[in-house]
N, C-alpha and C positions, 0 to 999 in steps of 0.2 A: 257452698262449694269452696274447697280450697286447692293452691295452687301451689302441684308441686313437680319438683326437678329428678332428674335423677344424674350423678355422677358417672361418665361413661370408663371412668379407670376404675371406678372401687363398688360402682354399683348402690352408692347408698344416696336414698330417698332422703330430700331436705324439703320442706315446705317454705315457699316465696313469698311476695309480694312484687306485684306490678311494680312499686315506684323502684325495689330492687334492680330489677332486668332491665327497669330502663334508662339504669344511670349509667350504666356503660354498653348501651346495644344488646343485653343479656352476658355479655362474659363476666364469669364468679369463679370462685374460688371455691374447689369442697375443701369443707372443715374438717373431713374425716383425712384424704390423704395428700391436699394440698394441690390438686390437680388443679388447672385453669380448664374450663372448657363454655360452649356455649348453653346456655341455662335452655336459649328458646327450642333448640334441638330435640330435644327430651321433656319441654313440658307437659304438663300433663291437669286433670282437674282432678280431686279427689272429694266424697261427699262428707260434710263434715259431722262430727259429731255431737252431743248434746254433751256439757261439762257436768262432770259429775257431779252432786251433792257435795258440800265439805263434812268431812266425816274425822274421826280421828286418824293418826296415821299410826297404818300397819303396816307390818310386813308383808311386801308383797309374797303371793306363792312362788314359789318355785316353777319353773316351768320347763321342760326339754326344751333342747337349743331345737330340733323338729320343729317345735310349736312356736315358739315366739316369734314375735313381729317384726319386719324391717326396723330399725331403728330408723328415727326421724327428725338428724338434728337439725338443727337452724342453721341457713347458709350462711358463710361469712361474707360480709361486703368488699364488695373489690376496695383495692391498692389505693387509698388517697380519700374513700368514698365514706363517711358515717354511717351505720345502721338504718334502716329507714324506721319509722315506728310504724307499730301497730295501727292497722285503721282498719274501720267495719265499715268499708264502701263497696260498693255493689262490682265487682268482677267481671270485666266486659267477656263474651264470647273467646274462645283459645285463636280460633281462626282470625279474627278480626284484632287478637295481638300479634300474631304474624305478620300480619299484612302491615299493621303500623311500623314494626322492626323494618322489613324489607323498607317503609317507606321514610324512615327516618334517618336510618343506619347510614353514618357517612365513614368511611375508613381513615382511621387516625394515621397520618404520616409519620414514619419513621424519625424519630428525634437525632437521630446523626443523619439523615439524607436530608438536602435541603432541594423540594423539586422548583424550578423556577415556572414563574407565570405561562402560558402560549405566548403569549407577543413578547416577549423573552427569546425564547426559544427559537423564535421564526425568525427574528434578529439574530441571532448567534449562526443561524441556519444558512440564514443569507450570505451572510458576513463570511463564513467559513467557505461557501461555495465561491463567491466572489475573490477570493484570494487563493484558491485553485486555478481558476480559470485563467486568474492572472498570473499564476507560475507558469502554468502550460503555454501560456501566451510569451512567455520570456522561456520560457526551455526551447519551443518551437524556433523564434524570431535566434538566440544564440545556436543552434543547429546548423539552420540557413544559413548565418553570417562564416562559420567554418567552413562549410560545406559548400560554399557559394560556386566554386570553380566547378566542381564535380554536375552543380542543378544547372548550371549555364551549358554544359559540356552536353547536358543528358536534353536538357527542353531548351532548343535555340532560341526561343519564344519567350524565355525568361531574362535573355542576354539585356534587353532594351532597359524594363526595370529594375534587374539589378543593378547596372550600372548608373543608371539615376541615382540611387542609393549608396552606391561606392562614391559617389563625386561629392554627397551630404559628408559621407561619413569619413572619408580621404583613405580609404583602400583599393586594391587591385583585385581585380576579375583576371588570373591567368586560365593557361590551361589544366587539366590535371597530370599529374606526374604520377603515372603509375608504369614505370618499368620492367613489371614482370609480365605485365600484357604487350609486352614489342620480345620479337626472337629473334634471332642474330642467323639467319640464314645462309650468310655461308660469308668465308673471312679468307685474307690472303696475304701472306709478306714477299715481296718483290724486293732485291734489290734494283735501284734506281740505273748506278751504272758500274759494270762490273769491275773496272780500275779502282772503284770507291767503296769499299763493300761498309763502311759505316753508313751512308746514305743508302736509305731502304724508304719503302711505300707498301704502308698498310692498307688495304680496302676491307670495307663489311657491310653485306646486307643488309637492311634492319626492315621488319617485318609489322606492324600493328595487328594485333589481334579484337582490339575492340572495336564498337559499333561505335562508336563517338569518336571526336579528335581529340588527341593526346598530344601531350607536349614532347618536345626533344627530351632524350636523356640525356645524362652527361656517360663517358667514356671513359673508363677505366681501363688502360693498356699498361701490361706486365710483360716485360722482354725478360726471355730465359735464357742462356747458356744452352751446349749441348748437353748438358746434362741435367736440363730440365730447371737450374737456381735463379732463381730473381736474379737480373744484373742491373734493373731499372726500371719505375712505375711512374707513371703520370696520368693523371683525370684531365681529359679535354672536355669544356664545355662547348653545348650548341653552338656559339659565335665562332668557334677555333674550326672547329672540322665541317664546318658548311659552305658553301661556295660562296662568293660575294654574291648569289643573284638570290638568295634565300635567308627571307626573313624568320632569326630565331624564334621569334613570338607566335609564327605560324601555324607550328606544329605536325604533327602526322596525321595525314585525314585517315578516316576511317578505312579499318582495313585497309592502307597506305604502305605502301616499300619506298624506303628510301637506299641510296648505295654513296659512302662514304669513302674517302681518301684523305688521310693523314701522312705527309713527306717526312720523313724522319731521319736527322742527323745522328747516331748512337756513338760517332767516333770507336774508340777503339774498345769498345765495352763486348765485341765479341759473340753479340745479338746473334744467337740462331731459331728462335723460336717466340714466343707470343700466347699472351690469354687475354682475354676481352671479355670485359663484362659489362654491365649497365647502372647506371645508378640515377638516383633522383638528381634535377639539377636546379640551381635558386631559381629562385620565378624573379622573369624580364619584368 
């Protein structure tokens, strides 16, 4: 019995040898159209035949392309591999060459990919997850350190250890200065005494809209003309427009109203009107 392949691009029958197929796991080369493929795929057994007599040489006949036989050249030996030679050794079972392929066949690695060991791998794996964790643990920890007045403001409960930490670190835990959560409820210009009319008295409501204590803002007052022109602006902080009996560091408690009074000399600047706004003010 002999052993043979067939090429699944050109279709042409080559007869083998075992020690062939198993120098590269079965992949060969056909000789007829260069294809690579796997030899064990398409093996096959064929019965062989008795070698002719030697006789003179003639011409063969003629024969219709119909009638003649597969051709059956010899495979070429893979890329790097010698021809194997001829041998008259006994041909194990087709089955029990599969199963040896399945049991041999290791997958040759890619010549440009270089795969690293497992415990390689589990190292880098670590290594990588550990320098995560530690980012996230310094994005977190600088979060907090910005945000410190805001988590004090919101969880009172946080006040005690932050401020252990501020006293390490030599920062301040203020209140938050968020100004567009306070409303200006209602505002008023008074002259003070009517012989004097440069002496006037500002008042304004100020209202907290949030659920937490928030800091003073500072006080942006723009005196108009009657005809509406800037004739003078000044920003009063916390300390300026508060009474002596109110600590600026205090703040506005939640949902809190406060009501200001600013005395104001304008001399002869001709103040008939006022705008008031609110703005952030430095942290006490």
């Amino acid at each position: 019995m002999s052993m043979i392949t067939r090429c699944p691009n050109c279709s042409t029958t080559f007869r083998v040898q075992p020690q062939q197929l198993q120098a590269r796991n079965g992949t060969v080369r056909c000789g007829q159209c260069a294809h690579v493929f796997d030899g064990f795929k398409t093996l096959d057994t064929l019965a062989d035949v008795a070698p002719p007599t030697a006789q003179p040489a003639v011409e063969p006949p003629v024969v219709a392309p119909a009638e003649q036989p597969p051709p059956v050249p010899q495979v070429t030996p893979p890329i790097g591999e010698p021809a194997a030679a001829a041998a008259f050794e006994p041909i194990p079972p087709l089955e029990t060459l599969r199963k040896l392929r399945r049991s041999q066949r290791v997958p040759e690695p890619d010549p440009l990919l270089t795969i690293a060991p497992p415990a390689d791998i589990r190292r880098r794996t670590l290594g990588w997850s550990a320098g995560v964790v530690a980012l996230m643990i310094a994005l977190a920890c600088e979060i907090a350190y910005f945000y410190r007045s805001e988590i004090v403001a919101r969880v009172p409960e946080a006040r005690q250890p932050a401020e252990r930490i501020c006293a390490v670190m030599h920062c301040v835990i203020a209140l938050p200065q968020h100004p567009r959560q306070i409303s200006i409820e209602a505002s008023d210009m008074q002259a003070r005494d009517p012989s004097t009319p440069g002496l006037i008295a500002l008042t304004a409501t100020m209202r907290s809209q949030a659920a937490y204590q928030l800091a003073y803002p500072a006080l942006d007052v723009v005196l108009t003309n009657t005809k509406e022109h800037t004739v003078a602006r000044r920003i009063f902080l916390p300390a300026e427009y508060l009474g002596g009996g109110k600590d600026p560091r205090a703040g506005i408690p939640p949902n809190g109203e406060i009501t200001v009074r600013l005395d104001l000399d304008t001399g002869d600047l001709g103040a008939a009107g006022f705008r008031l706004d609110l703005l952030p003010a430095p942290a006490l």
